[in-house]
One Martini backbone bead per residue (centre of mass of N, CA, C, O) as a GRO file, in nm:
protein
  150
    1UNK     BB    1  -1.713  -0.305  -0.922
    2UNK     BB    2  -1.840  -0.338  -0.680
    3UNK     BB    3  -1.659  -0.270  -0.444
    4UNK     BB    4  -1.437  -0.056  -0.304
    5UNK     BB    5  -1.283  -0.153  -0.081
    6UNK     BB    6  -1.022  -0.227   0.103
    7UNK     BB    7  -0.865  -0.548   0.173
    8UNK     BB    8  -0.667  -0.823   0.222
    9UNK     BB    9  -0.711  -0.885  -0.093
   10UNK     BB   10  -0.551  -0.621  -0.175
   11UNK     BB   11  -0.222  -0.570  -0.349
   12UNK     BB   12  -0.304  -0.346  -0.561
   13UNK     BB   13  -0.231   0.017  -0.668
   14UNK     BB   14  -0.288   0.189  -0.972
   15UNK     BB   15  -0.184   0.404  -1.225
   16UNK     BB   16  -0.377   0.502  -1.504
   17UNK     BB   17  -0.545   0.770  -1.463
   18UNK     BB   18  -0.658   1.066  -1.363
   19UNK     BB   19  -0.955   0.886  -1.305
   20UNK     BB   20  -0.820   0.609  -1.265
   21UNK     BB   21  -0.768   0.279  -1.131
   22UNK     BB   22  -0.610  -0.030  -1.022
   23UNK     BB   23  -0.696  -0.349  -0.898
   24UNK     BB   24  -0.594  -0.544  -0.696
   25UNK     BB   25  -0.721  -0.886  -0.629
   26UNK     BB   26  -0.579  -1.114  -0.631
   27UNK     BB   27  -0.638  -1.224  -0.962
   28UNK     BB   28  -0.778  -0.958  -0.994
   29UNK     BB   29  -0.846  -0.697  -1.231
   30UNK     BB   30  -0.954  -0.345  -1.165
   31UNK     BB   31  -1.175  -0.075  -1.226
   32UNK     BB   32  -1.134   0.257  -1.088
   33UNK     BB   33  -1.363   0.562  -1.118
   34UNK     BB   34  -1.058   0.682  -0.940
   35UNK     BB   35  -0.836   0.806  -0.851
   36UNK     BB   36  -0.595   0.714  -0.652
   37UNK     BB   37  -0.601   0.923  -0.432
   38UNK     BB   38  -0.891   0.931  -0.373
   39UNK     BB   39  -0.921   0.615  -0.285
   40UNK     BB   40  -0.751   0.607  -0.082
   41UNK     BB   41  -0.906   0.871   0.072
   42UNK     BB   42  -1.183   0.701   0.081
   43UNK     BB   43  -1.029   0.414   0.254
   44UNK     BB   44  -0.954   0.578   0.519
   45UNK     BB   45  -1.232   0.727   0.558
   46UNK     BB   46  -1.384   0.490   0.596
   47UNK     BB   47  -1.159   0.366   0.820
   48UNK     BB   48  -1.150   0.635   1.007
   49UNK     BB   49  -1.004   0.884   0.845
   50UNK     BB   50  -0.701   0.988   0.607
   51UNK     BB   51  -0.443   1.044   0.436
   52UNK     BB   52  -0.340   1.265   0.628
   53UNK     BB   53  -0.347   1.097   0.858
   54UNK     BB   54  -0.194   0.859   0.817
   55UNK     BB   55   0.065   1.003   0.761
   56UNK     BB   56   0.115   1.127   1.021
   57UNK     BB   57   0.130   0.903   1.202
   58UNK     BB   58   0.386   0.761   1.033
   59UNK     BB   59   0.536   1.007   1.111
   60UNK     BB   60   0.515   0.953   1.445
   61UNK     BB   61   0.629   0.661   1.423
   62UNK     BB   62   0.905   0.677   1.263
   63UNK     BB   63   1.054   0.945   1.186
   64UNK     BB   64   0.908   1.036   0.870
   65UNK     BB   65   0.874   1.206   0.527
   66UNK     BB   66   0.929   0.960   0.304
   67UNK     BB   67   0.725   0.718   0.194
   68UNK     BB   68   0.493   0.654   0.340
   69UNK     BB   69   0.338   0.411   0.484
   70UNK     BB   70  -0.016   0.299   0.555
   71UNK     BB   71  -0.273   0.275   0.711
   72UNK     BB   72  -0.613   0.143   0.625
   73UNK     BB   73  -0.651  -0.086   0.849
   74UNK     BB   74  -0.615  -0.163   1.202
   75UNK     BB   75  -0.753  -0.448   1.246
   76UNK     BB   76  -0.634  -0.562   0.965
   77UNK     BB   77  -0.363  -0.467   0.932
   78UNK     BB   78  -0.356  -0.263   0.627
   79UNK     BB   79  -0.048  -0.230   0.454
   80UNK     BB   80   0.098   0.041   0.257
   81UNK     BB   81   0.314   0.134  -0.025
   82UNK     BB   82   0.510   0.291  -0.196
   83UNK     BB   83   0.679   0.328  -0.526
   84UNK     BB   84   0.689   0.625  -0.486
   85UNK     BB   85   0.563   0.921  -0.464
   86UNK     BB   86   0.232   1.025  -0.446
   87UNK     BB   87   0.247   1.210  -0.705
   88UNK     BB   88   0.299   1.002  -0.889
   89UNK     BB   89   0.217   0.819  -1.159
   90UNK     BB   90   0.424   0.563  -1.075
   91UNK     BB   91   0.244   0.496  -0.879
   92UNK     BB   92   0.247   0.191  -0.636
   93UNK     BB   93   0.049   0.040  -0.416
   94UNK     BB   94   0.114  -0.194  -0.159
   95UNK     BB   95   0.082  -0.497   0.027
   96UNK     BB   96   0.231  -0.626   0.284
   97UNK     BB   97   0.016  -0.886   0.333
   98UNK     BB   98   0.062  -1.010   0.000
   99UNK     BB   99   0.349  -1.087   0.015
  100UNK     BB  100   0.568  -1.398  -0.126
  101UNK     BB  101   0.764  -1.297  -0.323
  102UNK     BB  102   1.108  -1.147  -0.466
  103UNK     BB  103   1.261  -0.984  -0.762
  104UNK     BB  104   1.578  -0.819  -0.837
  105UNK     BB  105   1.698  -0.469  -0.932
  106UNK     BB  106   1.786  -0.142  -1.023
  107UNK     BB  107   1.494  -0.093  -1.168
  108UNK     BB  108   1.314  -0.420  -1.079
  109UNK     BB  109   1.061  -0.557  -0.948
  110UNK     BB  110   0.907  -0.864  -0.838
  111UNK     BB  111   0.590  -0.991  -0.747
  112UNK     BB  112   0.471  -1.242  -0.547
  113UNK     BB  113   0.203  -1.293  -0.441
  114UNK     BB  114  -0.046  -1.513  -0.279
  115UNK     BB  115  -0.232  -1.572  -0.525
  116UNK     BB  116   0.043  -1.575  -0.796
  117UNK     BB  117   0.057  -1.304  -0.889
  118UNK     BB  118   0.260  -1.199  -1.126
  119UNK     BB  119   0.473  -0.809  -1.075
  120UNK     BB  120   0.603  -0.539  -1.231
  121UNK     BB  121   0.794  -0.290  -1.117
  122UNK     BB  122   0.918   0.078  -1.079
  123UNK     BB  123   1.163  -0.090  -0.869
  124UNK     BB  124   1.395  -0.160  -0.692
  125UNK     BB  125   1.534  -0.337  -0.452
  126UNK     BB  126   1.607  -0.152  -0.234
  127UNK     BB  127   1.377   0.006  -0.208
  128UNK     BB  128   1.146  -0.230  -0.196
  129UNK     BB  129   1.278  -0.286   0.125
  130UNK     BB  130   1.282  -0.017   0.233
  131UNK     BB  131   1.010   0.000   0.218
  132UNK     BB  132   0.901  -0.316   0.359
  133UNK     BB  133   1.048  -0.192   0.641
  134UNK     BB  134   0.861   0.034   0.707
  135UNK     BB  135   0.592  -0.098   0.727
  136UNK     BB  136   0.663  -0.296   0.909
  137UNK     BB  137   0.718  -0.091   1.162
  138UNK     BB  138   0.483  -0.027   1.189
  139UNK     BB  139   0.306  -0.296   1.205
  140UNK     BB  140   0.454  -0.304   1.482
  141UNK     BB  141   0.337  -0.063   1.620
  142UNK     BB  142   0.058  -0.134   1.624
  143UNK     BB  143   0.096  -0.408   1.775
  144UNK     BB  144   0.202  -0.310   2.006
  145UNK     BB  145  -0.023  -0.112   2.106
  146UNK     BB  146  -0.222  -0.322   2.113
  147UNK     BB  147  -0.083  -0.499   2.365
  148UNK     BB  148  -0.113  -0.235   2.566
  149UNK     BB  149  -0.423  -0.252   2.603
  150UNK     BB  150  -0.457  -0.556   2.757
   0.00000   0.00000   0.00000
């Protein structure tokens, strides 16, 4: 993959090994020769920020302090969420504005993209709407403050 970047077109973001992880892009997957807290921290810094300082703001958006969704870029509103801490290896981040529908149990949620591509990830179905809800919450302060700027 000619393109490092995290896009709109980005659905989620997986651990493969120490040094690489998986992109879903619309309904292809690439292979990126950075660990994933790397690329996510790549991707922050691109868009004029860190992984620190994205925590920092969404810690002061929401006052949480656990599996913060993160602003990964502000005018397209790129928001994504962890399913597990972000130490995990069986962390998985996901793209908030790519979710088409989902359904799930206690223990695998199943996610339908909007590219049409259905992905099982292990996260309840509970833990995955609080997601969900924290990141929506973040992303609707994001546009609420953009608002107030006009």
């Amino acid at each position: 993959m000619e393109n490092l970047e995290i896009s709109k077109k980005t659905c989620a973001l997986s651990f493969k090994d120490q040094n690489s992880c998986l992109l879903l892009e619309g309904n292809k997957e690439y292979n990126v020769n950075m660990s994933l807290q790397a690329y996510i921290n790549y991707n922050c810094e691109y868009y004029g920020s860190s992984f620190e300082g994205r925590i920092k703001g969404a810690k002061k958006s929401l006052g949480m302090k656990y599996k913060l969704p993160i602003v990964i870029e502000e005018s397209r509103e790129i928001v994504f969420f962890p399913t597990k801490s972000y130490n995990s290896e069986k962390c998985t981040w996901i793209s908030l504005n790519n979710i088409s529908k989902y359904e799930g149990n206690s223990k695998k949620t199943i996610i339908t993209f909007n590219s049409g591509i259905k992905k099982q990830y292990d996260i309840s179905i509970e833990s995955f709407e609080n997601q969900m809800l924290r990141a929506t919450k973040l992303l609707l302060t994001l546009k609420n403050r953009k608002l107030e700027l006009k």
